[in-house]
Each structure stands twice: as structure tokens, then as C-alpha cells.
C-alpha positions in Angstrom: -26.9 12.2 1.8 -27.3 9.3 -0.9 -28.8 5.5 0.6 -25.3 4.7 0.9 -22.4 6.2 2.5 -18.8 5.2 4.5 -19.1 6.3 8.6 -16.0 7.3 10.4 -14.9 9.9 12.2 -11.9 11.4 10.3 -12.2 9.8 7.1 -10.2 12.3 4.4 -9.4 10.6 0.8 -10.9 7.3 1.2 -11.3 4.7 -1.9 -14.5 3.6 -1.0 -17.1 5.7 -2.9 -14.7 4.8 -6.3 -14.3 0.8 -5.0 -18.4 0.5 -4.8 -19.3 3.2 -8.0 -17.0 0.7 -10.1 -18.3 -2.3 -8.8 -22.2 -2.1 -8.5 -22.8 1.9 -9.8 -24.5 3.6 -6.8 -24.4 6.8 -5.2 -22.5 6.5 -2.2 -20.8 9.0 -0.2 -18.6 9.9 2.9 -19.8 10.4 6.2 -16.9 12.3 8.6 -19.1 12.2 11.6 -18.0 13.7 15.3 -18.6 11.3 17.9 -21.1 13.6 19.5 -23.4 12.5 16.4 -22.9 9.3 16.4 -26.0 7.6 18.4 -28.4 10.3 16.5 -27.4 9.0 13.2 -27.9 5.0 14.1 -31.2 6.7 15.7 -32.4 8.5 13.1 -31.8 5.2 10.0 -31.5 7.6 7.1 -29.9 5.5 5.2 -30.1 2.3 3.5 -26.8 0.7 4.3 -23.3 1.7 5.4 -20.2 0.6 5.9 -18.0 1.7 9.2 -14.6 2.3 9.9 -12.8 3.8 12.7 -13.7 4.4 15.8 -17.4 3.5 15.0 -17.2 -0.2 14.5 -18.2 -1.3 17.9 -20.9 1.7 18.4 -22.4 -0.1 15.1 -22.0 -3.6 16.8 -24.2 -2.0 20.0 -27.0 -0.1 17.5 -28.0 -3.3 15.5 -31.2 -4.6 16.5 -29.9 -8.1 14.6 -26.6 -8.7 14.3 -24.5 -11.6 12.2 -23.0 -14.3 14.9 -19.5 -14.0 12.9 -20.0 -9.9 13.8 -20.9 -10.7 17.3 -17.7 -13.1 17.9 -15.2 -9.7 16.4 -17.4 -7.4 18.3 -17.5 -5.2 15.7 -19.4 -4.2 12.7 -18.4 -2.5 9.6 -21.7 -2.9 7.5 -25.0 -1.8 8.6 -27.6 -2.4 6.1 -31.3 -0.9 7.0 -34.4 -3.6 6.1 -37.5 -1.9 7.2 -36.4 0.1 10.1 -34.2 -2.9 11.8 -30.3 -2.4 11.2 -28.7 -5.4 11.1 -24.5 -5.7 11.3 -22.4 -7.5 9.6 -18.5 -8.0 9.4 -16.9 -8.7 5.6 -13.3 -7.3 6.9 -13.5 -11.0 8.0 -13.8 -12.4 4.7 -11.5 -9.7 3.4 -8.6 -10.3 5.2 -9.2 -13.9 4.3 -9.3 -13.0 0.5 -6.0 -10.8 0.6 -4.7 -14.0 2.4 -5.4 -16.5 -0.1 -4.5 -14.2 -2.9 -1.0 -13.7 -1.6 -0.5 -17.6 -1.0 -0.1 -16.8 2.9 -1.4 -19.9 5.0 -2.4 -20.0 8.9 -3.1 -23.9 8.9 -1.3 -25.1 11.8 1.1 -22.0 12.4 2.3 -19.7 14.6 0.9 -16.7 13.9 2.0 -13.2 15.4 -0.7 -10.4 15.1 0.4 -6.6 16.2 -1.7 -4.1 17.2 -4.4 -4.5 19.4 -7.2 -2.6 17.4 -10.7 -3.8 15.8 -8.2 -5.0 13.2 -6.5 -7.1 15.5 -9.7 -8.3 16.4 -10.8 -9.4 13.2 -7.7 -10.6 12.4 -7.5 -13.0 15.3 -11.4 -14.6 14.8 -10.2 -15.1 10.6 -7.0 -17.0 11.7 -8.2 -19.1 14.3 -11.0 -20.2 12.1 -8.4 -20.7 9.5 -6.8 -23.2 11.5 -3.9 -21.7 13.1 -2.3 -23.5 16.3 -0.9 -20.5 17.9 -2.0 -17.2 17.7 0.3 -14.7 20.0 -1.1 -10.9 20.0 1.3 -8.5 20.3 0.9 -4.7 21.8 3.1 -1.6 23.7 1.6 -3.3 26.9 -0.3 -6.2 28.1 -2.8 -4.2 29.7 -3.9 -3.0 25.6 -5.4 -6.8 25.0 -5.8 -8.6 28.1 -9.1 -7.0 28.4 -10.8 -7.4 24.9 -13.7 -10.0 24.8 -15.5 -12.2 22.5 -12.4 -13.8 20.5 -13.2 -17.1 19.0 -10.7 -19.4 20.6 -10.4 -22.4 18.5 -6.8 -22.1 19.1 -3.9 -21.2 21.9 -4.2 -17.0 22.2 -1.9 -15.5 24.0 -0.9 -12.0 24.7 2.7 -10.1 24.8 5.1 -7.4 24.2 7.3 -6.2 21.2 10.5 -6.5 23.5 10.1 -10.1 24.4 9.8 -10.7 20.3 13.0 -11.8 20.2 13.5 -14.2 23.1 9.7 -15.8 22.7 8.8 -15.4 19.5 11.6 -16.4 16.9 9.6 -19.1 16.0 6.7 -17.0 14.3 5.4 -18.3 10.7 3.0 -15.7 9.8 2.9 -12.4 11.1 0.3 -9.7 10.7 0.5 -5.9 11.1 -2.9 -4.3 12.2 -0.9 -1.0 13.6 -0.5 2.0 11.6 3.7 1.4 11.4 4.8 2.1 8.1 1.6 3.9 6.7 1.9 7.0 5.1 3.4 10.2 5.9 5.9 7.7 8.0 6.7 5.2 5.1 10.2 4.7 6.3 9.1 3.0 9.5 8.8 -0.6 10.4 6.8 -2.8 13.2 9.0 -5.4 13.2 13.1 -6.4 12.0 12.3 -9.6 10.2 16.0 -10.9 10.9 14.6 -11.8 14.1 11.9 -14.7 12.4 13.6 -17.6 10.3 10.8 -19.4 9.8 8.1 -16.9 7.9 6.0 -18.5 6.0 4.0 -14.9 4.7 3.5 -12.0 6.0 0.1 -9.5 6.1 0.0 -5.7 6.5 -3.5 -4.3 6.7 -1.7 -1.3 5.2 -2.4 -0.1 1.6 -0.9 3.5 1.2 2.2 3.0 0.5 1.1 0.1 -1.6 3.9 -1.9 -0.5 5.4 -1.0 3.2 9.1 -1.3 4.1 7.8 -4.7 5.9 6.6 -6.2 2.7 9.3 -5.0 1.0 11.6 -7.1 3.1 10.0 -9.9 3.3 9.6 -10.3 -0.5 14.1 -9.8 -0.5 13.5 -12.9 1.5 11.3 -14.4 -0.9 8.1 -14.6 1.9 5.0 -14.3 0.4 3.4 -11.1 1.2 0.9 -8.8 0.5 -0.7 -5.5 1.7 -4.3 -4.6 2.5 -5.3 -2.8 -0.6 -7.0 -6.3 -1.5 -8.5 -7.1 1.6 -10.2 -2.8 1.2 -11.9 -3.8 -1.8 -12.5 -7.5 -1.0 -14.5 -6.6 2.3 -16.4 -3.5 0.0 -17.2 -6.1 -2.2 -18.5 -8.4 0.5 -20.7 -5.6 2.0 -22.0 -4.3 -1.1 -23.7 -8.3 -1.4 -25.7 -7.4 1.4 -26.7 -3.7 -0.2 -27.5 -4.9 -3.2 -28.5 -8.9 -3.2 -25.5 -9.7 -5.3 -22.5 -11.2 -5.2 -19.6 -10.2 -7.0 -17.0 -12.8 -8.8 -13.4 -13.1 -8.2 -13.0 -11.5 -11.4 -15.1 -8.3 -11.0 -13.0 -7.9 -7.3 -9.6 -8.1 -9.2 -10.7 -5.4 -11.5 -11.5 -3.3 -9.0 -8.4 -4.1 -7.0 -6.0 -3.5 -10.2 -7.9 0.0 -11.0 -7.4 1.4 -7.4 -3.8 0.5 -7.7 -3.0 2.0 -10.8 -4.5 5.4 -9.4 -2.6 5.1 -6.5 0.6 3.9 -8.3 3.6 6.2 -9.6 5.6 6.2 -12.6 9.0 6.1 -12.1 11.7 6.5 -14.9 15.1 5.8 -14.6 18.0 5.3 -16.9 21.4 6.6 -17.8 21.8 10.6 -17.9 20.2 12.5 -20.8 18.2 9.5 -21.6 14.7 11.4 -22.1 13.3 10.5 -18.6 12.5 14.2 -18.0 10.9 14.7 -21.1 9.1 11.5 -21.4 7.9 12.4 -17.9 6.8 15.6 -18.6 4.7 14.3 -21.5 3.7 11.2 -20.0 2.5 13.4 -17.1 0.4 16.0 -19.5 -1.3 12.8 -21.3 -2.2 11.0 -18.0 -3.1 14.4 -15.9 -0.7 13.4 -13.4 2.3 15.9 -11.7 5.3 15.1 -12.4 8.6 15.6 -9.7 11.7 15.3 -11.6 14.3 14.3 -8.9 17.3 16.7 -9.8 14.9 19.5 -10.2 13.4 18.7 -6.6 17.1 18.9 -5.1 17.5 22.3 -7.0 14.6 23.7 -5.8 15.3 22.3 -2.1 19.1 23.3 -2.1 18.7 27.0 -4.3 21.6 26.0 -6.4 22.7 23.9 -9.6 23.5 20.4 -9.5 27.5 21.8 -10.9 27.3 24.0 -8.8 26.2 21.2 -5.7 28.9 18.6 -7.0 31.5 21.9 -7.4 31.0 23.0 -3.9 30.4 19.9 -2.5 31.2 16.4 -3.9 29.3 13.9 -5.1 28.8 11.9 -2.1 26.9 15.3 -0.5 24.8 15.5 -3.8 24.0 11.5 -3.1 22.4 12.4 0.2 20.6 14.9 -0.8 19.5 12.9 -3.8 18.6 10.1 -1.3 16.4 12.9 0.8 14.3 14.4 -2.0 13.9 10.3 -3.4 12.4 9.8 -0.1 9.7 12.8 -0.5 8.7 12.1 -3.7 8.7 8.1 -3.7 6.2 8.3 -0.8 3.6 10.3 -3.2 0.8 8.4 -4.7 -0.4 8.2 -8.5 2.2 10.5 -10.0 5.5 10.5 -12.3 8.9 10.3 -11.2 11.9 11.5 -13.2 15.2 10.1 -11.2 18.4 10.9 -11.9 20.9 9.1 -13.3 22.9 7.9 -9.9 19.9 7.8 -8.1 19.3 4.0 -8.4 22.8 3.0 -7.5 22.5 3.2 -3.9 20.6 0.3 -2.5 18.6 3.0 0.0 16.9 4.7 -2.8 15.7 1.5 -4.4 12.7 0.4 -1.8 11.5 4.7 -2.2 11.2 4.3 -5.9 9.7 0.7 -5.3 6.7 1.2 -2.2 4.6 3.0 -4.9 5.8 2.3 -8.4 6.1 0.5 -11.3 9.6 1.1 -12.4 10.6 2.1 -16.0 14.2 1.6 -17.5 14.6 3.8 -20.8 17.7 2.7 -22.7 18.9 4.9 -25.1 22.2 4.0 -27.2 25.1 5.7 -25.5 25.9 8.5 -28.3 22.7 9.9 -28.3 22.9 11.0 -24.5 21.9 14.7 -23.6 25.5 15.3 -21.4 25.5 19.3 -21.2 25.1 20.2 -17.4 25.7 17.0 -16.2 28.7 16.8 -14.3 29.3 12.9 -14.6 28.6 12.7 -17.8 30.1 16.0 -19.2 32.6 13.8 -21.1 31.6 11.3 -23.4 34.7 9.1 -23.0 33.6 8.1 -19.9 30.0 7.3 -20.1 30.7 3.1 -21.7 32.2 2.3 -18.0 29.2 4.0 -16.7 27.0 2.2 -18.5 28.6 -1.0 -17.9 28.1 -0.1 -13.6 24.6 0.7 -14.2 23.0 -1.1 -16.4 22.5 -4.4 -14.3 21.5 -2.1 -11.7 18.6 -0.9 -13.8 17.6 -4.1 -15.3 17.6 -5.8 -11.8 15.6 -2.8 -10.8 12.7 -2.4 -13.0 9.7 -3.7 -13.8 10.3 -3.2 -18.3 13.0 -1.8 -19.9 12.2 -0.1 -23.0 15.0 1.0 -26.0 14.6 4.3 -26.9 14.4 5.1 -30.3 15.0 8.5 -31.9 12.4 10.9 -32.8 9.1 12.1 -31.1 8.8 10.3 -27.5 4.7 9.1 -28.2 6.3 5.9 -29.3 8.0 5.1 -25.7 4.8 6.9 -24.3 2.3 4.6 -25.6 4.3 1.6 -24.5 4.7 2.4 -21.5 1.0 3.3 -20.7 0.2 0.2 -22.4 2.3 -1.9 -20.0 1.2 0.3 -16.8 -2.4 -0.8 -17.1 -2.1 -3.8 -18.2 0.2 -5.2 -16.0 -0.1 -3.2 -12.7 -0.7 -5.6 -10.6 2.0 -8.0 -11.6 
């Protein structure tokens, strides 16, 4: 085991050991450890300084010998740092979430603020947004009996506690809500804490999520034009924060947005659309090869799940079968992370589709003049007569749709390639 390490229980892919080799160049590794082990470890100090997630923060809080008063307030630790035998605990998902909350423009002064989940999240959350000056601060949970009972909350403001089914008679009033509950992480992407219909007066809205990078509660609220944001800032925020106390440094705004914006583009996908037989599966397949990514054409995905031809799907079928299943397998492979997707033509058409492309991509529009489209095996575009009023239904649909549009010229796709690689890193966290 290296000095430095992330303690959980389950931990799987976690960013962490990338977040704090990019932003201070240690050795640090994970540290799955069964419950059973837990005290022995805090016992034994091999290390120099951890951090602490899930379910370990408050076992941290209890092993510190000294422990910050901001920690002792959350009840919970997530940074342990060893000076001479003594641990002392610390708590920078505080700071974090206050980071991720000024990056996204998302203000607590004087609002009413609705925090779901009742977890060491919740906790943290509530101490960050009553010290940020909220007037109101209403937890929310399946049943009272889930946060009546936690202790040490700073209370520099009215906390309350209550039940998602009285949202909508109590709590239409809401200006900031945050979502400390796993609702809408991935593998279940498609789920949602909370209708936002129910809350005219958002002001922003916070997920603590970060995989998807943008959750189907976001994604609303940004239709409605509500600031929002998700927790990937506030992950590498609080790493930054603890890795202060590791290494007696602190880290600039700067060097924490680097950080942020190289996580994201590992964790982001690819996606190319445009009319059919524009070179989205070829440009993906190369694209893919060049960045060592997979890539999931979208028509080959509902070949492979269906065990026939697209002809022979719409044949058989119809077209608004093949939409449905086109809308299934957009669904599997928009909810991957960091790899290319070729859709069909159709597939961004239908409104459902757009926020599976969207939760983990930056999209790409190739435009390619009309008479160059591939058409053979395509059974839309089979006849070239008809592929102008197509064009003229899709192409505000694409351009509302993407991030860049690119024309595609003739001749070998490097050109479009470079371009769009160029843009990708450059510009992923736009």
C-alpha cells in the first residue's frame, strides 16, 4: 500500500487515484476494505493520509485523535491525514460542494433550499448551506424517522424535516434543491428524484451525482434555463482540498479546472449524428481506433439485438417499430461513459432520444452535401428524390442538437477527425 490511498468499502472505478496523480503526482491507491477491518486499519496508521467515502466517514470522525470543528459540526470525515502517530480529520466535501456551487452560479443566500437524501451527503450539504446563508433549509427522505435522529447540524437557519409526497402541497415554494440520493446515477440514468414542474421558483439546482455527467434532473432544469450543475466538480474540488492537507499546498482555481475538464473528457462520449450515409460510421470507427475508445454504432446495436436487417426490420415491421427499438438500444449505449457513438439518421428526431445522446456527450453534426450520401441499404433514403425534404426536417433538428457542426468534405476522413478531436478537448467543458 503507497502513503496515500481512498477508504471505502465497495469502491470499484473510482477517479480519485487519476484526480490526485494529475494534480500533485503521488502514489495513491484504492483501499475496498470490509467493515470487519475497519477499526484495525485506523489502529494500525500505515498510512500517511487518506481520504474516506462510504460507509466509513463517521468511523473516521470517531478514530481521530484531533479532529477539525467544521468536521465535528458534519460528523463526518473524509480526510484523515497521519502527523506523528495522531490522525487528525478533516472535511473538504464541505468546501467542495461549495466550489461546484459557485461554479454553477447556484446561490443559497436567503432561500429555500430542499436537500434529498438523508446520507453523510445530506449532512454535509445542510452545514455548507446554512453557513451559506440560506433561510430555509427543508430535508427531505422516504420517512421522517431517516433524519429526525441525526445530530450535530449547524443551525444558523430554520431546518426542518419531510417526506417526498408532501413536495407538492408544502414545498412549491423551493429555490434551490439538492440531490444527495443515488436517483438518476448510473446503471438507472433514466430515473429522477424529483418532477421539477412542481417548483416555479428554482433558482439552481445541485446533484452530487457525476456518472452520468449530466442526470435527467439537470437536464431539465437547464430546458428551464436553471442553473445547474453535477458533482463531478465538487469530486475533484474536495480531492483538491484534502490533498492541501497531504501535501502543504494549495492548489489554484486554475489547476482544479484542469483537472475537472480532464476527468470529463475520459468520462465523456462522442456522439455523431447527421443525415444517412453521411460518414458517421466510418468517422467513428476511425475516430475510435485513434482515440482507443469502442465504438457502438446504433443501427449495428439494433441488428445485433433484433438478429435481422434494418430492411428487413422496416419490411416486416414499420418504421415506427424500428423507432422504438432505435429509442431502446439509444438508451444502452448513451448511458456508457468515454466512448463513440454512431446514431442513425432518425435517431435524433424524436425528442426521447435527445437527453440519452446528451447525459454523456458532446454532440457532433457532420454535414455532408446531399449528393454525396451513401443511400444503399437504407430504407428512407433508398431514393434520392426524396432525401432535400428530409434534409429540410432534419437539419434544424441537428443544429439545435449539437454542440459543432462540421461540413464534410470529400476524401480521406483525418480532416473531419482532427477537428473534431481538436474541439473535444478543447472545449469539453463548455
Amino acid at each position: 500500500m503507497s502513503n496515500y490511498g481512498l477508504l471505502g468499502e465497495k469502491l470499484g472505478h473510482s477517479f480519485s487515484p487519476t484526480i490526485h496523480k494529475q494534480l500533485w503526482n503521488c502514489d495513491y491507491d484504492l483501499m475496498p476494505t470490509p467493515k470487519d477491518q475497519v477499526d484495525d486499519l485506523f489502529r494500525e496508521r500505515n498510512f500517511a493520509g487518506i481520504n474516506v467515502t462510504i460507509p466509513y466517514k463517521q468511523d473516521a470522525c470517531r478514530a481521530c485523535e484531533q479532529v477539525d470543528p467544521k468536521a465535528l459540526a458534519i460528523g463526518a470525515v473524509n480526510t484523515v491525514v497521519n502527523r506523528d502517530g495522531v490522525l487528525y480529520g478533516y472535511n473538504t466535501d464541505y468546501d467542495g460542494f461549495l466550489y461546484c456551487a459557485r461554479r454553477a452560479g447556484v446561490d443559497f443566500s436567503d432561500k429555500k433550499v430542499l436537500i434529498l437524501g438523508s446520507g453523510g451527503t445530506s449532512l454535509t450539504a445542510r452545514n455548507a448551506v446554512a453557513d451559506a446563508g440560506a433561510r430555509e433549509i427543508v430535508v427531505i427522505s422516504r420517512s421522517l424517522s431517516a433524519t429526525t435522529e441525526q445530530a450535530g447540524i449547524t443551525r444558523q437557519c430554520s431546518i426542518s424535516y419531510d417526506t417526498y409526497e408532501n413536495l407538492p402541497s408544502r414545498h412549491r415554494d423551493a429555490q434551490v434543491i439538492v440531490n444527495t440520493t443515488p436517483v438518476g446515477m448510473y446503471p438507472n440514468n433514466y430515473a429522477s428524484p424529483v418532477d421539477l414542474e412542481f417548483f416555479p421558483d428554482l433558482t439552481g439546482v445541485i446533484d452530487a451525482i457525476y456518472n452520468p455527467l449530466t442526470t435527467l434532473l439537470v437536464h431539465e432544469a437547464k430546458k428551464k434555463g436553471i442553473p445547474a450543475t453535477n458533482g463531478l466538480s465538487m469530486l475533484v474540488a474536495q480531492a483538491a482540498y484534502a490533498a492541501e492537507y497531504f501535501c502543504g499546498r494549495a492548489f489554484s482555481t486554475d489547476e482544479i479546472e484542469k483537472v475537472i475538464s480532464s476527468v470529463q473528457a475520459e468520462m465523456a462520449n462522442i456522439v455523431l449524428i447527421g443525415m444517412p450515409g453521411c460518414g458517421k460510421s466510418t468517422v467513428g470507427r476511425k475516430l475510435a481506433k485513434r482515440l482507443n475508445r469502442e465504438v457502438i454504432d446504433v443501427d449495428a446495436l439494433i441488428v445485433e439485438r433484433e438478429g435481422r436487417t434494418i430492411p428487413e426490420i422496416f419490411a416486416q415491421n414499420g418504421e415506427e417499430y424500428f423507432r422504438q427499438l432505435e429509442t431502446e438500444a439509444a438508451k444502452l449505449a448513451g448511458q456508457r461513459s468515454g466512448v463513440i457513438i454512431a446514431c442513425g439518421g432518425g435517431l435524433p428526431t424524436r425528442e426521447d432520444n435527445h437527453f440519452p445522446m446528451l447525459q454523456n456527450g458532446r454532440i457532433y453534426y457532420l454535414n455532408r452535401d446531399l449528393n454525396k450520401l451513401a443511400t444503399a441499404g437504407r430504407p428512407l433514403s433508398a431514393n434520392r428524390s426524396d432525401l432535400p425534404e428530409m434534409f429540410a426536417r432534419r437539419h434544424h433538428i441537428y443544429k439545435a442538437l449539437c454542440h459543432r457542426e462540421f461540413r464534410v468534405r470529400e476524401g480521406h476522413p483525418i480532416a473531419i477527425i482532427n477537428r473534431i478531436v481538436e474541439d473535444y478537448y478543447e472545449n469539453i467543458s463548455d
